[in-house]
Structures are given as C-alpha cells and as structure tokens.
C-alpha positions as CSV (number, residue, x, y, z in Angstrom):
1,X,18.2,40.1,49.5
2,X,17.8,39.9,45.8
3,X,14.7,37.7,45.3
4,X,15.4,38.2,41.6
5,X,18.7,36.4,41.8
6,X,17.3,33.4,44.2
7,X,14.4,32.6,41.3
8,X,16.5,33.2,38.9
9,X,18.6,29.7,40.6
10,X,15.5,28.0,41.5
11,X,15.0,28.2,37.4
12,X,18.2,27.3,36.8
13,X,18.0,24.1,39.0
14,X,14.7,23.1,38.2
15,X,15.1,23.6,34.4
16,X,16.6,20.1,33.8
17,X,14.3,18.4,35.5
18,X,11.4,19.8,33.3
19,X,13.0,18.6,30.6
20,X,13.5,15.4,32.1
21,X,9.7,15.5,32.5
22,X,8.9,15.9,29.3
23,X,11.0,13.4,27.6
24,X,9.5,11.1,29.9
25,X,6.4,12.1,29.0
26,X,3.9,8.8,28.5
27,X,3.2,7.9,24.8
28,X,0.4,7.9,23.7
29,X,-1.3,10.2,26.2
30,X,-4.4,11.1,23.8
31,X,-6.1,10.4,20.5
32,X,-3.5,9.0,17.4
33,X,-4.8,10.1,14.4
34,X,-4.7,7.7,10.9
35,X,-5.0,9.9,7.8
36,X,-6.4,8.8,4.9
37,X,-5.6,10.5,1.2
38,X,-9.0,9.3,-0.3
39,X,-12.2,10.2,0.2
40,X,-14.2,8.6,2.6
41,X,-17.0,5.2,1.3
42,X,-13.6,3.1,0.4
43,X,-11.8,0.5,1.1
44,X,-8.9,2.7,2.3
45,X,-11.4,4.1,5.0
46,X,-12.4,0.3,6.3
47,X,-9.0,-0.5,6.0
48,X,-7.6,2.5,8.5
49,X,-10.6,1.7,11.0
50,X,-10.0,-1.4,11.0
51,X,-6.5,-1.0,11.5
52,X,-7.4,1.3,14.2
53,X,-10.0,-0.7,15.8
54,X,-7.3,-3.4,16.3
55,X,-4.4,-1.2,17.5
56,X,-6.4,0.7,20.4
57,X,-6.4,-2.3,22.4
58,X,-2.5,-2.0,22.2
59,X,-1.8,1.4,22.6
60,X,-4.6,2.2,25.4
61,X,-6.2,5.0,23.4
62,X,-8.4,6.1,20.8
63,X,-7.7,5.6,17.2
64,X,-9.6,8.1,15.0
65,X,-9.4,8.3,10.8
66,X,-9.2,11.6,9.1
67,X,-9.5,11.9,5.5
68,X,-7.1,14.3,3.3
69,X,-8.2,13.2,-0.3
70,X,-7.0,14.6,-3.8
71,X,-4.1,15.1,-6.0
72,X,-3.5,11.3,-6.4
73,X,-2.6,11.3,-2.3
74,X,-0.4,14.3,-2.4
75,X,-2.8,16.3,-0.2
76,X,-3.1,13.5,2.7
77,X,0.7,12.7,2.2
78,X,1.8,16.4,2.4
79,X,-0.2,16.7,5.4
80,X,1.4,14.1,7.2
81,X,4.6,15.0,6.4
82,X,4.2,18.1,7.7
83,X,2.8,17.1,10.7
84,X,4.4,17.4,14.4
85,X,6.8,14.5,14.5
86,X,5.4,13.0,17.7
87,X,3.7,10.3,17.0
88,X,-0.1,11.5,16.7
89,X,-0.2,11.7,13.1
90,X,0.0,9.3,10.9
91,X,-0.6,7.6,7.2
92,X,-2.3,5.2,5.5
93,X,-1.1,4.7,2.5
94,X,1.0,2.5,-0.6
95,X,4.2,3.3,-1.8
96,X,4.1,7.1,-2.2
97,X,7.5,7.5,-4.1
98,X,5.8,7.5,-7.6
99,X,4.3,11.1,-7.3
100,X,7.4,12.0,-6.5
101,X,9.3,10.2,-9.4
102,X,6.8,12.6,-11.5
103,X,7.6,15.9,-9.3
104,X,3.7,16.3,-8.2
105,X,4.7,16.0,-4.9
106,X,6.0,19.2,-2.6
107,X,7.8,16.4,-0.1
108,X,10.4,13.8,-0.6
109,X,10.5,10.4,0.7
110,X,13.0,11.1,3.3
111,X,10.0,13.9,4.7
112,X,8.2,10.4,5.8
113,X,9.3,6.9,7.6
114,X,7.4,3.6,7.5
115,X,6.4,2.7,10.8
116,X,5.5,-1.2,8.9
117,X,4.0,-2.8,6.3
118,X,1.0,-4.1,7.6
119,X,-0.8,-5.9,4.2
120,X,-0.5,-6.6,0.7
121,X,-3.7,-5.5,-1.2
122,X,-4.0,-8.3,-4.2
123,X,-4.1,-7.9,-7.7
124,X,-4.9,-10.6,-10.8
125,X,-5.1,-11.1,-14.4
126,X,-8.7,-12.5,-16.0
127,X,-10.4,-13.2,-18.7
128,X,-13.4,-13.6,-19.9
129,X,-15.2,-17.0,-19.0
130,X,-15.4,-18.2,-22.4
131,X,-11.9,-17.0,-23.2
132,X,-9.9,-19.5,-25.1
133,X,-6.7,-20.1,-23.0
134,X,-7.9,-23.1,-20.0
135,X,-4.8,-21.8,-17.5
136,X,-2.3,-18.8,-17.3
137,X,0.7,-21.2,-19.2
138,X,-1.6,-21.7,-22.2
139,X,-2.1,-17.8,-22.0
140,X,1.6,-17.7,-22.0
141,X,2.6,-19.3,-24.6
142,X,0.1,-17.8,-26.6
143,X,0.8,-14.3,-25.7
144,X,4.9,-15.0,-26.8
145,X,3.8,-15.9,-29.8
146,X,1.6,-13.8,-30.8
147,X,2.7,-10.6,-29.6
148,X,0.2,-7.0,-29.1
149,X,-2.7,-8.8,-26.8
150,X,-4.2,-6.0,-25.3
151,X,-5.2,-5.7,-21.4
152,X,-6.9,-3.2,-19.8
153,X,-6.1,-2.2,-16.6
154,X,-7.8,1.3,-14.2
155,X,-5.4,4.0,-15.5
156,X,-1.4,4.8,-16.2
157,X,0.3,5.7,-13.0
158,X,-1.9,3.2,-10.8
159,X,0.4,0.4,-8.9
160,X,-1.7,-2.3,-10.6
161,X,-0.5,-1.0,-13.7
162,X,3.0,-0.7,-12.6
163,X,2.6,-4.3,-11.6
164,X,1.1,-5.7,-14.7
165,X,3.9,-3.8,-16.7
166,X,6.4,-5.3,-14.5
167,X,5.2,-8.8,-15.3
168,X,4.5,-8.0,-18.8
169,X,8.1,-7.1,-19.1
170,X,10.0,-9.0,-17.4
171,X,8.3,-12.3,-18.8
172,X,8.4,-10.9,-22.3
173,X,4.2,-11.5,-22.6
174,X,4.6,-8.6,-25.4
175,X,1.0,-7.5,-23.9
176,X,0.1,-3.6,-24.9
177,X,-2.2,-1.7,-22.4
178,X,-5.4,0.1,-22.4
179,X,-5.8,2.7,-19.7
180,X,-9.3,3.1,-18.0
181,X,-10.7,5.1,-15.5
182,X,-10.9,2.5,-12.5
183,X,-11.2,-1.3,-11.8
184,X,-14.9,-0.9,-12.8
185,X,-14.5,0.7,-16.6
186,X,-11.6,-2.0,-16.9
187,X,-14.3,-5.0,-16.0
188,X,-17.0,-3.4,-18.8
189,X,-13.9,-3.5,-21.4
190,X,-13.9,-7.1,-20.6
191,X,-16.9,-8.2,-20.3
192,X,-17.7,-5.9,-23.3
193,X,-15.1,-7.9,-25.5
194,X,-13.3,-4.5,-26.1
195,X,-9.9,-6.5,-24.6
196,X,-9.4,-10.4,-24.3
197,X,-7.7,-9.6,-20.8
198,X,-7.8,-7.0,-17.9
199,X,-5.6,-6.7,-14.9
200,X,-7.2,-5.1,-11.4
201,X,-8.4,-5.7,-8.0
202,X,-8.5,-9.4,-6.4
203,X,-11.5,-8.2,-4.5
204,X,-13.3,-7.1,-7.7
205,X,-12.7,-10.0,-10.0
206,X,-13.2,-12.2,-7.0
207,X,-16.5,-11.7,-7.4
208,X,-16.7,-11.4,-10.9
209,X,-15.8,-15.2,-11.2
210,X,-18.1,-15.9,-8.5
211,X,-20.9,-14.9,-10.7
212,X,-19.1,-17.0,-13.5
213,X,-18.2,-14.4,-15.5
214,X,-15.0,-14.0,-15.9
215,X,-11.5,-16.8,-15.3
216,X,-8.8,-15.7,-13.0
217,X,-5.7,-17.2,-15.1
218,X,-3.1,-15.4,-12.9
219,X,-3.0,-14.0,-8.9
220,X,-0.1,-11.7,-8.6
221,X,0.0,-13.1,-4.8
222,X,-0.5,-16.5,-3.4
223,X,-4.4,-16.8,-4.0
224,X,-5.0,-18.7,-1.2
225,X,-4.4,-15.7,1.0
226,X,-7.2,-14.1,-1.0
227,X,-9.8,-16.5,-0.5
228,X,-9.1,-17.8,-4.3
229,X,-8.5,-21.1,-5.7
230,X,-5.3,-22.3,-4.7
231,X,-4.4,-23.8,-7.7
232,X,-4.4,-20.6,-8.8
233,X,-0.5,-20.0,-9.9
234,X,0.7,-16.5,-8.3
235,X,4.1,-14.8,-10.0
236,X,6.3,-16.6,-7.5
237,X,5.5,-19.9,-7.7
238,X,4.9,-19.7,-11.7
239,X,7.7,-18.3,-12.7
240,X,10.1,-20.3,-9.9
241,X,12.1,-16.6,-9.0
242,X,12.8,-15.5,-12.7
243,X,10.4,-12.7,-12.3
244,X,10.5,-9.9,-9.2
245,X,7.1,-8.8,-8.3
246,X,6.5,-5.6,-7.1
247,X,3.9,-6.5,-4.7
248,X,1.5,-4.0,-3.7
249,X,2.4,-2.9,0.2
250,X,-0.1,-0.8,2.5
251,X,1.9,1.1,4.9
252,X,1.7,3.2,8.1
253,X,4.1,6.5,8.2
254,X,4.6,8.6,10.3
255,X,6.6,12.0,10.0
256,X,10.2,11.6,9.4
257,X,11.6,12.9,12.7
258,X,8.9,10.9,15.0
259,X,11.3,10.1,18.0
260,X,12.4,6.6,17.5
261,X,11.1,5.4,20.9
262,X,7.7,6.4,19.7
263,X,8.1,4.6,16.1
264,X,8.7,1.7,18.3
265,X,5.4,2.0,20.3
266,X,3.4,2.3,17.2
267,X,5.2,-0.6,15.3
268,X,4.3,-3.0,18.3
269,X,0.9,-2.3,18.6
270,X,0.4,-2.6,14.8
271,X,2.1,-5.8,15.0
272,X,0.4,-7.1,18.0
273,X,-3.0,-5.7,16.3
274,X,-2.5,-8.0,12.9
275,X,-2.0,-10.9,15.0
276,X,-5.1,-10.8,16.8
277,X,-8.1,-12.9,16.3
278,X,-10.0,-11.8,13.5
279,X,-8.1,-9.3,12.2
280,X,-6.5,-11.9,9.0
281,X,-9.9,-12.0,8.1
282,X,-11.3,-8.5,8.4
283,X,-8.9,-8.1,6.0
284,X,-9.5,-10.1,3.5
285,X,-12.9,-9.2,3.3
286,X,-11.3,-5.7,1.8
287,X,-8.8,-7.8,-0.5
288,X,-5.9,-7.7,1.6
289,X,-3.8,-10.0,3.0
290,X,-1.8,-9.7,6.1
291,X,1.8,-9.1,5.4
292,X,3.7,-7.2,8.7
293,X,7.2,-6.3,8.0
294,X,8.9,-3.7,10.2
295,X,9.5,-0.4,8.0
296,X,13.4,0.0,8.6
297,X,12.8,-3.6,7.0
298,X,11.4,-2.5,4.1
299,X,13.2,1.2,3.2
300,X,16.3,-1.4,3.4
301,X,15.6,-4.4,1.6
302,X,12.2,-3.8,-0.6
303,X,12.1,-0.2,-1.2
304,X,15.2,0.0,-3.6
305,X,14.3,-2.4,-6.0
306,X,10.6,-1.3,-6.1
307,X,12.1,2.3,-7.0
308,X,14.3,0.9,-9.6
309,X,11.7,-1.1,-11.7
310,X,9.0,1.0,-11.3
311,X,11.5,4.2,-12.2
312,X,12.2,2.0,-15.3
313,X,8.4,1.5,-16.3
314,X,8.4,5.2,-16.1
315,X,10.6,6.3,-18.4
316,X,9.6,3.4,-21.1
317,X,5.9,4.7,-21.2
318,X,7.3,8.3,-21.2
319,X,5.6,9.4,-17.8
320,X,9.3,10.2,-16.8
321,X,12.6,11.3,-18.7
C-alpha cells in the first residue's frame, strides 16, 4: 500500500475544512492596537485611550495605544496602511488626504478605510476682551468693509487653518492670515495685540475666556456641545446654509483590505462605546464632541466636498499647483 498516496487524500479532504476554520476564526481573538501619529502627553493620546477604554467592553479584549509620531502623521499613517489587513491595527487620526494633496505621503487614500467618525474636535474665532466688535455680526460687517483684518491661526497646512480659510472665503470676511507655530504662539499674538483676531482650539480659548481674557465671537460647531455659551452663533446656524463648513472629523481606519465582516465588528463597538455613559463627556473635557457616522457614510457623502474645498484653499495660497 502507498501510504504516500492515502495522506496525500487525507490532505486533500481535510484542506477545505482548514480553511473553513480559519475564516471562521473568532474576531477579535487578542489585543487591537490604536495607533497614534503624535507623540505621546497630547490630547490625541487621551483621546485613543479613551476611545479604547470604552470599546473593550464591546469587543471583549484589550485595547492598547501605540504611538507612530512625525512627518505631520505620515509616519503613523504609513504604518497603518501597511499594516496586515485583519483588523488589529488601526488609526487615530483627522482627515489624512491633505499630505497627500502635497505628495509627502508614500500611500494614497484608497491604501486606508474609515471604520467611523467618532468626534468633531472644535474650533473658534476670538478676540481680545476689550476688542471692539460686541458679537461675531458686528465683526462681520466690519470685516466687509474694511478689508485686510489679520488673524492668526497655529500654522499653514493645519485643518483649523483650512477651516478658517474656508469661512474667510466663502463669507467674503477679506481676513489675511498669520501663520504661527501652534494654538499657544497664536494666543500670545493675541493677547500681545500683534492681531485683533486668532482662530484655534475650542479647548484652548475655552479657557482663555474663562480667565476673561479673551471673547469667543464665533464657534465653528454648535458651542453648546463644547461646554460654551449657547448663544454663541456656530457657522450653521449664522450663516442659515450659505456657508459649507469643513468640520474637523476624528476618525478610526483601518487598512484598506480589512475583511468587511471585521470593519463591521469594529464599527459596532465604536458605536456602542460613544453611547455609553460617560463617554460624551470624557470627551469634551479634550474638546471634542461626539459625532458617530459610519465611514462608508462619510467617504460617500462628506469626503468629496471636504477634498474639493480644501484642494481649492491649496492652490490659492500656493501650497499646491
């Protein structure tokens, strides 16, 4: 008898059933990893723990942060990309399409899929406390008038900038801005009187006007989701539809060819995690607000237009051709 021909069967027979195996195979069966492209002490870190805090409840295993930082993201994003597509990997992150507008980035956006947006992290426009205009209208109407205001904002390329561009334009405000290394150089420019007006971080200026030193006149999002003054006018509600916001989405990816099955796991226990008690609020402790949209959601309806005006923005300030 030919032993050799009798395994070779038994392979033969038993082969699909392996396979079968490992399709079946239980997701997640061991740590998920959520990597972060900054370094660690900010409030990209907090946000991913806490993000991961909330979702191990859901998915029945740990949740551990990893931090990739430099090259404006790149680093983190490429390694994600490049990661296994199933499921243990993933990103925290915004919209990562502008490094690749600029050609910094070795991947393209099809290398990556959005699992969901989870939050939007908030952004305003301030003055100083003593500034002259009482409400954002009155700052309006001057600003049309009298075009060349300057604002400063924490550097060219950032989203708040792309946001405060976006406004600037699209509301004819005829504001001109001042680069600056970070939300902090920004505040000193204003406090400083070196610019009448600064754009930045809710959480930042939040706590500026707190200490009564600076007016909120504009909160890109609705400010009560930011702990703010609700009579605060946001872009929406001021200007009735006739300006698009780019609002400023934190997202989790995953690898581009992450079996959908997986994707699905992961979306409903990031969902199920932002609805659970205490999470809102964690949140906006960081200066974000929950916001959960599911990501084929988002590379369908928001994604687009985001491209479009922030492709536009590039090519007026020359960062693009």
């Amino acid at each position: 008898m030919d032993w050799r021909k009798i395994l070779f069967f038994i392979v033969l027979i038993l082969l699909p059933f392996a396979f079968q195996g490992f399709s079946a195979e239980k997701f997640p069966s061991k740590p998920v990893t959520i990597v972060v492209p900054f370094p660690p002490g900010g409030v990209s870190g907090i946000t991913a723990m806490t993000w991961g805090k909330y979702m191990e409840k859901h998915l029945g295993v740990p949740v551990v942060v990893d931090y990739k930082p430099g090259g404006g993201t790149v680093i983190g994003t490429q390694y994600v990309a490049n990661a296994a597509p199933d499921g243990y990997v993933l990103l925290n992150a915004g919209d990562i399409f502008t490094s690749i507008l600029v050609g910094t980035a070795p991947y393209k956006l099809e290398d990556l899929t959005i699992v969901a947006q989870v939050t939007l992290n908030g952004n305003v426009l301030a003055v100083r406390s003593d500034a002259p205009w009482k409400n954002f209208q009155e700052f309006v109407d001057y600003a049309r008038k009298n075009p060349g205001v300057k604002y400063a904002h924490p550097g060219i390329g950032t989203w708040v900038f792309f946001r405060t561009e976006s406004l600037n334009r699209q509301a004819k405000l005829g504001m001109v801005n001042v680069p600056m290394k970070g939300d902090a150089e920004a505040v000193s420019a204003l406090l400083g009187g070196h610019v009448p007006v600064a754009a930045g971080s809710t959480y930042v200026y939040k706590g500026q006007q707190e200490a009564g030193k600076v007016k909120i006149l504009l909160s890109f999002d609705k400010a009560e989701g930011y702990g703010l003054d609700p009579t605060i006018p946001d872009i929406e509600s001021f200007f009735k539809g006739s300006v698009y916001d780019i609002v400023c989405s934190i997202y989790l990816y995953a690898p581009a060819k992450t079996p959908k099955e997986r994707i699905e796991i992961l979306r409903n226990a990031i969902e199920k995690a932002t609805k659970e008690p205490g999470f809102a609020e964690d949140m906006k402790k960081i200066g974000h607000r929950v916001a959960y949209m599911p990501g084929e959601k988002v590379m369908r309806e928001v994604l687009p237009k985001k491209i479009e005006i922030v492709k536009g923005i590039m090519k007026d300030t020359g960062m693009i051709k």
